[in-house]
MARLUM-600979 format. One line per field, with one value per atom (N, C-alpha, C): residue number from 1; residue in three letters; atom name; y, z, x. Coordinates in nm, 3 decimals, always signed. Layout:
<bazas>
mike	NUM,... .
fimar	ALA,... .
kenu	CA,... .
py	Y,... .
pz	Z,... .
px	X,... .
</bazas>
This chain:
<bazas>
mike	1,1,1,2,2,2,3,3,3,4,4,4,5,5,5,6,6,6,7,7,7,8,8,8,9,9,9,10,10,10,11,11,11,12,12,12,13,13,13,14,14,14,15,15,15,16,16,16,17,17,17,18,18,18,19,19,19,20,20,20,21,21,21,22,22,22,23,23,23,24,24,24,25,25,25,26,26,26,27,27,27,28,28,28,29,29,29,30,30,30,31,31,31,32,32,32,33,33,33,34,34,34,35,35,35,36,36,36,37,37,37,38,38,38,39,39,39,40,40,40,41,41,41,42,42,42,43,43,43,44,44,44,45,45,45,46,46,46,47,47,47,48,48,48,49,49,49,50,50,50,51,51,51,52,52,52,53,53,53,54,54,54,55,55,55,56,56,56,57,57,57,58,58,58,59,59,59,60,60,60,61,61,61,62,62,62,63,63,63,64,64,64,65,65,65,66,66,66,67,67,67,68,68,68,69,69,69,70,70,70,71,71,71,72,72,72,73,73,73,74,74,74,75,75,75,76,76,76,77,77,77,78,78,78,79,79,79,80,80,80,81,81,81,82,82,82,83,83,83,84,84,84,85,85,85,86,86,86,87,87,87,88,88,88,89,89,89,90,90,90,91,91,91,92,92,92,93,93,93,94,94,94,95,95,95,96,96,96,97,97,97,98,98,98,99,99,99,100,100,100,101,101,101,102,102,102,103,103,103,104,104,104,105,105,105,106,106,106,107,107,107,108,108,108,109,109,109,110,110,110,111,111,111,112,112,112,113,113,113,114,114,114,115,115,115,116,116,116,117,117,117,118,118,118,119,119,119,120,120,120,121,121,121,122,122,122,123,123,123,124,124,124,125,125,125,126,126,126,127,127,127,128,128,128,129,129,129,130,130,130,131,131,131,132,132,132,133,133,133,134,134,134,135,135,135,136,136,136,137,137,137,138,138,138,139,139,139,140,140,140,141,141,141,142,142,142,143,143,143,144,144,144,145,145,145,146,146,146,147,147,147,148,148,148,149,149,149,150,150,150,151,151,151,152,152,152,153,153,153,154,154,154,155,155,155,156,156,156,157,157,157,158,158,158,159,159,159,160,160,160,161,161,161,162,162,162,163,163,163,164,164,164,165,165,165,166,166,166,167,167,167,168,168,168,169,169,169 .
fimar	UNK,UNK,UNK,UNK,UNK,UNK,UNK,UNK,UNK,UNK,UNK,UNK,UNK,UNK,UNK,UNK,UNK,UNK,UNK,UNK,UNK,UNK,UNK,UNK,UNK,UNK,UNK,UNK,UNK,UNK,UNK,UNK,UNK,UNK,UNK,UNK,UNK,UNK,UNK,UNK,UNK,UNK,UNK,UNK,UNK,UNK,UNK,UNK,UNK,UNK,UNK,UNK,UNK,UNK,UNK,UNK,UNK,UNK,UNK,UNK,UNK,UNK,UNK,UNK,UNK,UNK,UNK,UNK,UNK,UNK,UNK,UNK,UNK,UNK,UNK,UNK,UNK,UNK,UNK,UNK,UNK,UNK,UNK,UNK,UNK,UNK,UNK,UNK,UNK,UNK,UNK,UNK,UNK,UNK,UNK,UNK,UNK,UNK,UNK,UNK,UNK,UNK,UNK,UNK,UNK,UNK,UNK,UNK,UNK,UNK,UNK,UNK,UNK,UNK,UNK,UNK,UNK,UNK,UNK,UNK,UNK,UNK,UNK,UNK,UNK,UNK,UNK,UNK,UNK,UNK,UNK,UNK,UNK,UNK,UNK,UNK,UNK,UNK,UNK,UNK,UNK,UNK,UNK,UNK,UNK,UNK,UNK,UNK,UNK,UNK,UNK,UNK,UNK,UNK,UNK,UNK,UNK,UNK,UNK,UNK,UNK,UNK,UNK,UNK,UNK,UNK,UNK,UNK,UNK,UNK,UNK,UNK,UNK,UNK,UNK,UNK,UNK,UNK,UNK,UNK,UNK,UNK,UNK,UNK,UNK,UNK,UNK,UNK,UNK,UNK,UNK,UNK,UNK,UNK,UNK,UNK,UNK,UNK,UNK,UNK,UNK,UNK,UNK,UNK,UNK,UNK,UNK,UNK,UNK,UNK,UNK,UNK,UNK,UNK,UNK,UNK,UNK,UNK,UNK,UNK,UNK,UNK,UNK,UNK,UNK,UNK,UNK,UNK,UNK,UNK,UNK,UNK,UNK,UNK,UNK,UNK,UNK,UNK,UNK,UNK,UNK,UNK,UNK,UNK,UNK,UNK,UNK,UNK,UNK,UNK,UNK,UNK,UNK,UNK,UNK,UNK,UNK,UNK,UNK,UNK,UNK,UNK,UNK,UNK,UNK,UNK,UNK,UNK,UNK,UNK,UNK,UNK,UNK,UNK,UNK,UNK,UNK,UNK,UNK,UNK,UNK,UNK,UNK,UNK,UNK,UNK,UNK,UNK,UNK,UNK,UNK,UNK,UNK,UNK,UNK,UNK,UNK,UNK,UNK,UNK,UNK,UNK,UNK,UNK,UNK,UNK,UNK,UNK,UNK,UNK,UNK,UNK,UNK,UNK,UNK,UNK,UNK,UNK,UNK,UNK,UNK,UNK,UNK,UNK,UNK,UNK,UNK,UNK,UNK,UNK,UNK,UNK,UNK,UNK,UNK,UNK,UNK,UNK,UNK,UNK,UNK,UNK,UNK,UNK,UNK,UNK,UNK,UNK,UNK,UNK,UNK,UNK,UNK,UNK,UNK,UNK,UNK,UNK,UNK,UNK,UNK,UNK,UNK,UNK,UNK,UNK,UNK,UNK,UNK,UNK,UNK,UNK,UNK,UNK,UNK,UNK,UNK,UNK,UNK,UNK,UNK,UNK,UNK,UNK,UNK,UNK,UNK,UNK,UNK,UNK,UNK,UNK,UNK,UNK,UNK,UNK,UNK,UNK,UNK,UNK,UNK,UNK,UNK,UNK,UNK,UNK,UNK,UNK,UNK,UNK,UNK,UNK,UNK,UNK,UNK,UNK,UNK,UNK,UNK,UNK,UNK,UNK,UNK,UNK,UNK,UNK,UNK,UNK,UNK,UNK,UNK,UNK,UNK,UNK,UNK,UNK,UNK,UNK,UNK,UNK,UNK,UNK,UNK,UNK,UNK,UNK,UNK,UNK,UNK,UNK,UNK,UNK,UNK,UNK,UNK,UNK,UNK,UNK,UNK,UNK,UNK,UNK,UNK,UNK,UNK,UNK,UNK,UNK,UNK,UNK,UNK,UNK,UNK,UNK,UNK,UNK,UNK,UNK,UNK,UNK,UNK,UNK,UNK,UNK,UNK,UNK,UNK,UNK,UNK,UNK,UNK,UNK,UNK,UNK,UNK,UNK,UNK,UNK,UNK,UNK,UNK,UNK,UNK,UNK,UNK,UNK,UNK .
kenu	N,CA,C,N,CA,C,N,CA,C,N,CA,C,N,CA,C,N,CA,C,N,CA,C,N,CA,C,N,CA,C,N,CA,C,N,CA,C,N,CA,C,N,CA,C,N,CA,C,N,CA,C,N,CA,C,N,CA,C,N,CA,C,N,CA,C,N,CA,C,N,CA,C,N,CA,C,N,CA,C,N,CA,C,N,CA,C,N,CA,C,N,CA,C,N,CA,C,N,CA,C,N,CA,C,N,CA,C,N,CA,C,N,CA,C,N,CA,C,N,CA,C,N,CA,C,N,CA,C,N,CA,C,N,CA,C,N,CA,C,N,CA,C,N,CA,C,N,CA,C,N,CA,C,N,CA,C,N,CA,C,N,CA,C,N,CA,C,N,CA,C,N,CA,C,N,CA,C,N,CA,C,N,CA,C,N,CA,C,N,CA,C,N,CA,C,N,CA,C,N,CA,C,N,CA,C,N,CA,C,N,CA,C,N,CA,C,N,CA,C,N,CA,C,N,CA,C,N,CA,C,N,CA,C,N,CA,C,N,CA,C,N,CA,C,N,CA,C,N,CA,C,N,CA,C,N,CA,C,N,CA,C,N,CA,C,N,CA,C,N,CA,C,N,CA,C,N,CA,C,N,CA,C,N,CA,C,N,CA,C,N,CA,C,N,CA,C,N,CA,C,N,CA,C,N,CA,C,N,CA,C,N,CA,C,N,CA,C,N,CA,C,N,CA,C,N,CA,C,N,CA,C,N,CA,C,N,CA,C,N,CA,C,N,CA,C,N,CA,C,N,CA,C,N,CA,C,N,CA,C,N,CA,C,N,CA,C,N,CA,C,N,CA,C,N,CA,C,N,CA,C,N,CA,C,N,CA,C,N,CA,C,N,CA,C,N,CA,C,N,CA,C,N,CA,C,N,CA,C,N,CA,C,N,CA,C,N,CA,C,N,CA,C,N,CA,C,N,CA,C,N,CA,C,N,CA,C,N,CA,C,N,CA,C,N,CA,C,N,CA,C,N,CA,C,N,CA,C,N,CA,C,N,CA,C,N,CA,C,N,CA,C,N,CA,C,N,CA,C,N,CA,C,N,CA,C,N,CA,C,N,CA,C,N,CA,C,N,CA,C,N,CA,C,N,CA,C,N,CA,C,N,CA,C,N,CA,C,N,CA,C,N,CA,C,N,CA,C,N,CA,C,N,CA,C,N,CA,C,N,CA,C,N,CA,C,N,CA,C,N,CA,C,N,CA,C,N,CA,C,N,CA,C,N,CA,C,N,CA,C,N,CA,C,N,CA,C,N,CA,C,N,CA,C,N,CA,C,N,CA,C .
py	+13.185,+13.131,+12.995,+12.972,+12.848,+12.727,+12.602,+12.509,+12.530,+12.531,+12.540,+12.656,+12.735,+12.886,+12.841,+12.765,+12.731,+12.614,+12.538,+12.435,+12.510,+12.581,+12.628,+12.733,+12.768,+12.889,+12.756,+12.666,+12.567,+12.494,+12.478,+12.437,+12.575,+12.662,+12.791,+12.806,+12.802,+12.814,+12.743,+12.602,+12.507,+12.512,+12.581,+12.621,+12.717,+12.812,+12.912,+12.825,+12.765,+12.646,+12.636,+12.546,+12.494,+12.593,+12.703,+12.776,+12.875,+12.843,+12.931,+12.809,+12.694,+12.595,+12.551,+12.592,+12.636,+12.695,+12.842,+12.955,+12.937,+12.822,+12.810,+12.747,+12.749,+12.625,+12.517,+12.432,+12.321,+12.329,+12.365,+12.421,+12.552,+12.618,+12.717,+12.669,+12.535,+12.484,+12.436,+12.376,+12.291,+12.373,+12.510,+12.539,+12.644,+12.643,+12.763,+12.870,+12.945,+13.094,+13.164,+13.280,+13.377,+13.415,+13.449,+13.511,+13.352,+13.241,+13.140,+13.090,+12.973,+12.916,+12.782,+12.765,+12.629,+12.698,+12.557,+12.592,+12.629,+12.643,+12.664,+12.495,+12.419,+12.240,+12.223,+12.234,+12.229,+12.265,+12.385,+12.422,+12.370,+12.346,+12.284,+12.112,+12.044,+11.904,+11.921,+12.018,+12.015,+12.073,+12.156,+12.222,+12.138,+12.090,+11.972,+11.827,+11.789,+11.664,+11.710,+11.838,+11.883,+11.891,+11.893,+11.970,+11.799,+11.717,+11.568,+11.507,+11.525,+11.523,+11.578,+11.656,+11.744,+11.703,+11.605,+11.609,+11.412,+11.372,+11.258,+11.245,+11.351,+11.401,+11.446,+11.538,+11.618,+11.464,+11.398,+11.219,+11.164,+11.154,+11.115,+11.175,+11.318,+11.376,+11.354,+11.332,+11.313,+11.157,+11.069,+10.949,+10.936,+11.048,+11.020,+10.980,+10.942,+10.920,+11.083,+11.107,+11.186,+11.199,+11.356,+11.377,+11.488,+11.503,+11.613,+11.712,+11.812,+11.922,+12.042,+12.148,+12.264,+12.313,+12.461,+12.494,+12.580,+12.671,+12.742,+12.882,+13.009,+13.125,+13.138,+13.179,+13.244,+13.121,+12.995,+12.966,+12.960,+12.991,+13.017,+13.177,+13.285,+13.402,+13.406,+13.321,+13.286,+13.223,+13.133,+13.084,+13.173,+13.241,+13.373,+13.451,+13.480,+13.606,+13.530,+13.434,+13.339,+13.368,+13.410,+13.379,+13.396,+13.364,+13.320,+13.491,+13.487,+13.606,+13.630,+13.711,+13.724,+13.703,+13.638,+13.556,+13.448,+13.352,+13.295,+13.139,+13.071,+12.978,+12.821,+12.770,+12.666,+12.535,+12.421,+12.361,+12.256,+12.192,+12.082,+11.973,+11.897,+11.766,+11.644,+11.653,+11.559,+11.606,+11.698,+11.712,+11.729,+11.786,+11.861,+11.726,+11.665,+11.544,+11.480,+11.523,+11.484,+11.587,+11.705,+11.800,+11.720,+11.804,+11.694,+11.779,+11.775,+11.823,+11.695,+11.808,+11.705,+11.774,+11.683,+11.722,+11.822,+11.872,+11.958,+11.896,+11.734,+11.656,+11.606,+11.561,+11.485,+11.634,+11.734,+11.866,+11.861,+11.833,+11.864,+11.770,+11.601,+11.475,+11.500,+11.610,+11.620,+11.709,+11.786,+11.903,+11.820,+11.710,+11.625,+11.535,+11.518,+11.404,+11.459,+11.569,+11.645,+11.692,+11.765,+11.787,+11.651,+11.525,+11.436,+11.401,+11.365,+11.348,+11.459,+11.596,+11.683,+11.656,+11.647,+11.620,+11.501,+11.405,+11.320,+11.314,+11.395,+11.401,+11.566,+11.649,+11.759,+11.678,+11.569,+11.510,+11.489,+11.456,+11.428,+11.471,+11.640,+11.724,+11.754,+11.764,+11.841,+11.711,+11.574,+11.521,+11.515,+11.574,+11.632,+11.658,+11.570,+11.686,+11.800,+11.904,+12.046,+11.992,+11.860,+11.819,+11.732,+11.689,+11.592,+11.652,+11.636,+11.720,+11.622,+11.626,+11.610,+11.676,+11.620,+11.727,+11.759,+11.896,+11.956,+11.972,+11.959,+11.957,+12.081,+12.224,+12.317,+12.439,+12.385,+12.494,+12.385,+12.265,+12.203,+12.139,+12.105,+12.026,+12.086,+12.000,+12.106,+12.011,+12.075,+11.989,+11.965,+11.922,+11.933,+12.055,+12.111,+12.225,+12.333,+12.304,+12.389,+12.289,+12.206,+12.168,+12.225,+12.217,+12.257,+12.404,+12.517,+12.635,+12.652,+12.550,+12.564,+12.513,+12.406,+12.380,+12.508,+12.591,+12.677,+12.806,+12.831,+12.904,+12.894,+12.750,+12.754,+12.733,+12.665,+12.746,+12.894,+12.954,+13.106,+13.141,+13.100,+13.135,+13.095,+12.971,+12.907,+12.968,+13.033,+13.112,+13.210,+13.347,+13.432,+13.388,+13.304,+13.209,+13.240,+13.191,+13.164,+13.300,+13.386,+13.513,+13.571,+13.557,+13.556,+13.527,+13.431,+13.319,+13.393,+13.409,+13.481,+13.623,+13.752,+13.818,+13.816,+13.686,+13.665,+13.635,+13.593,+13.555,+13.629 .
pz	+10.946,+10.975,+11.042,+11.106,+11.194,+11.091,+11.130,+11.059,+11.063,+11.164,+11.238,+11.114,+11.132,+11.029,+10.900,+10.810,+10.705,+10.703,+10.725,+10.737,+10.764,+10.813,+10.838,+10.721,+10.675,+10.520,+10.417,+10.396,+10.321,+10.275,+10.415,+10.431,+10.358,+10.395,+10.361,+10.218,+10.135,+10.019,+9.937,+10.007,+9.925,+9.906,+10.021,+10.027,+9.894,+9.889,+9.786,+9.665,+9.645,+9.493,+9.510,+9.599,+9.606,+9.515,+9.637,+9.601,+9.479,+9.427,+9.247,+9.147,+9.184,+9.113,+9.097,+9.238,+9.186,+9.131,+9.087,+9.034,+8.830,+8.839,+8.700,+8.594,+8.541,+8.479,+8.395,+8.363,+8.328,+8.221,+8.156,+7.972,+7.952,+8.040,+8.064,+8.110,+8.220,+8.315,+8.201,+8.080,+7.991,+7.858,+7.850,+7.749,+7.740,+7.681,+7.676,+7.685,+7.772,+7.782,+7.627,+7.655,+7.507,+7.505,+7.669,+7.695,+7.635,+7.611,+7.569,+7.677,+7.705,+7.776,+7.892,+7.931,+8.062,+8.070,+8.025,+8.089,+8.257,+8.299,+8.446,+8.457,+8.386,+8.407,+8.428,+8.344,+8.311,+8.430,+8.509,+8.613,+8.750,+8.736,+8.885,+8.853,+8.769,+8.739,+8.794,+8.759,+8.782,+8.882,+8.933,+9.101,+9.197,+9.178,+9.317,+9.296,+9.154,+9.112,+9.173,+9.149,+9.185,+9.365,+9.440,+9.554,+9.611,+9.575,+9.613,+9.594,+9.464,+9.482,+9.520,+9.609,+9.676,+9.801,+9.856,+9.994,+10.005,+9.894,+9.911,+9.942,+9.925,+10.014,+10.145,+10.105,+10.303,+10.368,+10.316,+10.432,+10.437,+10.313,+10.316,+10.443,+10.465,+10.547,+10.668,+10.672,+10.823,+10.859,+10.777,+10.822,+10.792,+10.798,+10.803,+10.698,+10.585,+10.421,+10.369,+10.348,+10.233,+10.296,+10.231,+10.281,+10.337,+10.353,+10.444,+10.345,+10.257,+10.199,+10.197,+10.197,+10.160,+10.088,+10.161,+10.075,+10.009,+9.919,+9.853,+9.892,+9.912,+10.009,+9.890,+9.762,+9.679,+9.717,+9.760,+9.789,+9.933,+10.038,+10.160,+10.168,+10.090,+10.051,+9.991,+9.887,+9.819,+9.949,+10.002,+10.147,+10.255,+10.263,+10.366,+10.338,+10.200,+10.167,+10.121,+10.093,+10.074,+9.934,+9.801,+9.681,+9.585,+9.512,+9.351,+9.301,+9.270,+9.214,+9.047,+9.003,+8.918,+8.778,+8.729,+8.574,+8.573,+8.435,+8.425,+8.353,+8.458,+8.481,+8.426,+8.364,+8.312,+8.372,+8.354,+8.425,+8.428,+8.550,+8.551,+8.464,+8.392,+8.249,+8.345,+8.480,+8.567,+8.595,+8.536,+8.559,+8.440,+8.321,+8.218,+8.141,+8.106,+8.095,+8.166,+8.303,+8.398,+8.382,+8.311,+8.272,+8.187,+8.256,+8.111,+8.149,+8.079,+8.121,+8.243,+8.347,+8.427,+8.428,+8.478,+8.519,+8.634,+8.658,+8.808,+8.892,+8.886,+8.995,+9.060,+8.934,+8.954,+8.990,+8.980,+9.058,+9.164,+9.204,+9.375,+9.438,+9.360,+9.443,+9.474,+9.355,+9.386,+9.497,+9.523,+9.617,+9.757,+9.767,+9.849,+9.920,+9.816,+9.823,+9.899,+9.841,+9.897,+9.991,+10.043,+10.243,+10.300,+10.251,+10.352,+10.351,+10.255,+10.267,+10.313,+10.367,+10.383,+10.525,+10.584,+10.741,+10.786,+10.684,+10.724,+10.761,+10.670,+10.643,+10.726,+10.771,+10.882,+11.011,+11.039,+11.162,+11.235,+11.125,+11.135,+11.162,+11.088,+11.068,+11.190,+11.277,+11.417,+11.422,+11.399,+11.409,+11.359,+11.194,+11.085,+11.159,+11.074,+11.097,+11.016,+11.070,+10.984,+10.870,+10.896,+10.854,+10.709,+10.710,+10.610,+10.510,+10.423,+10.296,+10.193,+10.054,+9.959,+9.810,+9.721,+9.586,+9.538,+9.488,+9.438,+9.270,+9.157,+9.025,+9.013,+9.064,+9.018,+9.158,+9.272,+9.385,+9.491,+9.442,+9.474,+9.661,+9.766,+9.843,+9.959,+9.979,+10.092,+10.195,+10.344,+10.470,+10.435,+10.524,+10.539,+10.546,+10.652,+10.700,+10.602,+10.492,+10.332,+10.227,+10.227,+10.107,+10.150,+10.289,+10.319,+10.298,+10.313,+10.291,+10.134,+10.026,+9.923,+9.882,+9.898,+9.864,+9.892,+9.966,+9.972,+9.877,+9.890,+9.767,+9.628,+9.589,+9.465,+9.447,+9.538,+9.542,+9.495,+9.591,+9.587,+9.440,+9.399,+9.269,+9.162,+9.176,+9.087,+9.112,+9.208,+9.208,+9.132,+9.144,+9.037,+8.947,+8.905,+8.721,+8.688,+8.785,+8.797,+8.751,+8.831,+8.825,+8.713,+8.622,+8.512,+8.410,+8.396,+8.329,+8.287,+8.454,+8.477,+8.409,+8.412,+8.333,+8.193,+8.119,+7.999,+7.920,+7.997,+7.968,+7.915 .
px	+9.441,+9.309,+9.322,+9.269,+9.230,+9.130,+9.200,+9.114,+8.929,+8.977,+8.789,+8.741,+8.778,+8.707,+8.750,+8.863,+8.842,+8.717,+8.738,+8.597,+8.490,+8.452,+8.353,+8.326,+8.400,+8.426,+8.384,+8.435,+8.426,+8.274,+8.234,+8.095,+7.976,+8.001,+7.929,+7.964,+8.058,+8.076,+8.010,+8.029,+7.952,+7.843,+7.759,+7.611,+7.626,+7.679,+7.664,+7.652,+7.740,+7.751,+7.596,+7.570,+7.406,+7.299,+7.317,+7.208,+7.250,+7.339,+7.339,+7.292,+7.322,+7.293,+7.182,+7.087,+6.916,+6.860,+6.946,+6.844,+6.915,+7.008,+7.017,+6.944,+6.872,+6.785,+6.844,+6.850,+6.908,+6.960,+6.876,+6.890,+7.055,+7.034,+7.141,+7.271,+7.279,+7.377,+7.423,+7.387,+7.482,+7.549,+7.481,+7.558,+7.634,+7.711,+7.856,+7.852,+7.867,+7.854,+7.927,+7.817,+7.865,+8.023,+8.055,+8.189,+8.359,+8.284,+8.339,+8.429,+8.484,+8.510,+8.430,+8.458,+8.327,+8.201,+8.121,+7.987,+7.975,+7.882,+7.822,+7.863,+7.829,+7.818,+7.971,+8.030,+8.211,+8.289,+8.226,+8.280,+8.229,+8.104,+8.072,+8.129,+8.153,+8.207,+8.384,+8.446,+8.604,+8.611,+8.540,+8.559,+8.553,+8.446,+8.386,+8.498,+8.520,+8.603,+8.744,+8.777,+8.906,+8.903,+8.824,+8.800,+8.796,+8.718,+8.724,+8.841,+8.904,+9.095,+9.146,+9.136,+9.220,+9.232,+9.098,+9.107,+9.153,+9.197,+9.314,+9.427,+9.527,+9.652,+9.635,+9.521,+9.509,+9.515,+9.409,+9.414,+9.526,+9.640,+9.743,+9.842,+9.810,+9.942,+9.858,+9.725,+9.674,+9.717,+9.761,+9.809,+9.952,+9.986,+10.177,+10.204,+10.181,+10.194,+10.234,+10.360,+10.409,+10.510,+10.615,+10.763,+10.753,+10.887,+10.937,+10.994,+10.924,+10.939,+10.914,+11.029,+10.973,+10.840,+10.772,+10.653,+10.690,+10.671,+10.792,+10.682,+10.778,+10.745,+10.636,+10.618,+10.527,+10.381,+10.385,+10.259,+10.206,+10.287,+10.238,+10.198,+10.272,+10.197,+10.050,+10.027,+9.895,+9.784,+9.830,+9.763,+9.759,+9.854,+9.822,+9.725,+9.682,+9.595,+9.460,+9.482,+9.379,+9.317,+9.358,+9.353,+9.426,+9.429,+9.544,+9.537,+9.709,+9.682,+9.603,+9.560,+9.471,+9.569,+9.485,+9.500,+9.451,+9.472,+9.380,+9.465,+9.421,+9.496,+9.427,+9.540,+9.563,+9.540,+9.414,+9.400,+9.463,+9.547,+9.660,+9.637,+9.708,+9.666,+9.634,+9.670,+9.638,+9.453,+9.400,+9.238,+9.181,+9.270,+9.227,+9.092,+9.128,+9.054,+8.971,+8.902,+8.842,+8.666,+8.745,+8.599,+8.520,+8.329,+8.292,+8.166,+8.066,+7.944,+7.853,+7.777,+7.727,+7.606,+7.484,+7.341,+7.328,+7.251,+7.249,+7.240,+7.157,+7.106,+7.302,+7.355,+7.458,+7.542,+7.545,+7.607,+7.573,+7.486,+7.421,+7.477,+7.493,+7.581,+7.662,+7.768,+7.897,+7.943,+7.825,+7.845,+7.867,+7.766,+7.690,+7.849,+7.832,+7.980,+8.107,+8.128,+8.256,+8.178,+8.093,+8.080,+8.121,+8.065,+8.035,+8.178,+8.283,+8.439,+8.481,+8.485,+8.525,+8.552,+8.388,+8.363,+8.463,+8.501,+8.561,+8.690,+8.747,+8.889,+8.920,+8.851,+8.857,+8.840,+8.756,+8.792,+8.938,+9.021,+9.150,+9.265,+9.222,+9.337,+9.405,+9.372,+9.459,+9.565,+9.513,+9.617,+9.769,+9.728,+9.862,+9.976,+10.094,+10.192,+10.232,+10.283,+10.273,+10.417,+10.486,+10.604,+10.607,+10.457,+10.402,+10.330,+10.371,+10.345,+10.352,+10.215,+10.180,+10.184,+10.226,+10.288,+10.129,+10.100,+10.005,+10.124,+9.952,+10.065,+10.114,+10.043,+10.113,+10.198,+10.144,+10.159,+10.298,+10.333,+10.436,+10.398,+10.479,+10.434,+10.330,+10.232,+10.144,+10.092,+10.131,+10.089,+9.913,+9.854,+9.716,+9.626,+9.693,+9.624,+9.638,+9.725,+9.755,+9.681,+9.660,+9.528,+9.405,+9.384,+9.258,+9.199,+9.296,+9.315,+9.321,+9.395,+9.407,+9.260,+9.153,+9.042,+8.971,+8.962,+8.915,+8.918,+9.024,+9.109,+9.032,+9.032,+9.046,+8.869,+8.790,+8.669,+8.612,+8.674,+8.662,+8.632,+8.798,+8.829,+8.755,+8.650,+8.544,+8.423,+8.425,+8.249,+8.272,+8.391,+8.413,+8.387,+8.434,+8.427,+8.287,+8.179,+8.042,+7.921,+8.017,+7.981,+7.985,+8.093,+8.116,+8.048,+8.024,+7.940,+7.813,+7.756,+7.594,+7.591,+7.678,+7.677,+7.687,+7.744,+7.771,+7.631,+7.570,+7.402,+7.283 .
</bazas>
């Protein structure tokens, strides 16, 4: 995939966040699904928080800040197909503590927040080198144009969650 069509996948996803995050009522967004595990709140707080840390390295390798490392073949396979293989995954201790319950209003900022850094830090990317690479805690070093693909990714993988959730209801 081409940057252009991930950004542009990116932007559209986020719309989706938006518009599920309207038809939830407030009272529902904060509390624990029957199926147990993150609220609807829990998950739109660590997606978007995670997705806004995510795009601090992509800036890093767009300004020549990181090293020169291997990507290891099992995560450029995961980036080729464009999602995590299925299970259910453990959230890094570098975020685990970052979950928390949030308002919808303050969900919609966060949505808000990450387009407007997104646009910013996609301005940049063509400049990347494909050579400059940033450590991710669990998928190990990734150029730009592989966080950006990986923000996407792990999107994806948070609306399922969502979906989830809504049947549990």
């Amino acid at each position: 995939m081409s940057n252009l069509s991930v950004f542009e996948s990116l932007k559209s996803i986020s719309q989706d966040y938006s518009d599920i995050l309207m038809q939830i009522p407030e009272e529902v967004f904060q509390t624990l699904p029957p199926i147990g595990g993150w609220s609807y709140s829990e998950v739109y707080a660590h997606i978007f928080d995670a997705s806004l840390l995510s795009l601090l390295p992509l800036e890093e390798c767009i300004k020549g800040i990181g090293k020169e490392k291997p990507t290891a073949f099992v995560v450029k396979v995961i980036l080729f197909f464009g999602s995590l293989p299925p299970a259910r995954y453990k959230v890094p201790a570098i975020l685990a503590n970052r979950v928390k319950k949030i308002s919808k209003t303050e969900a919609e900022d966060f949505i808000n927040k990450f387009l407007t850094q997104l646009e910013t830090a996609y301005g940049g990317i063509e400049r990347a080198s494909d050579k400059i690479k940033n450590k991710h805690p669990n998928l190990g070093y990734l150029n730009a144009t592989q966080w950006l693909r990986f923000i996407e990714i792990h999107l994806k993988h948070h609306l399922k969650q969502l979906k989830r959730i809504e049947k549990s209801f």
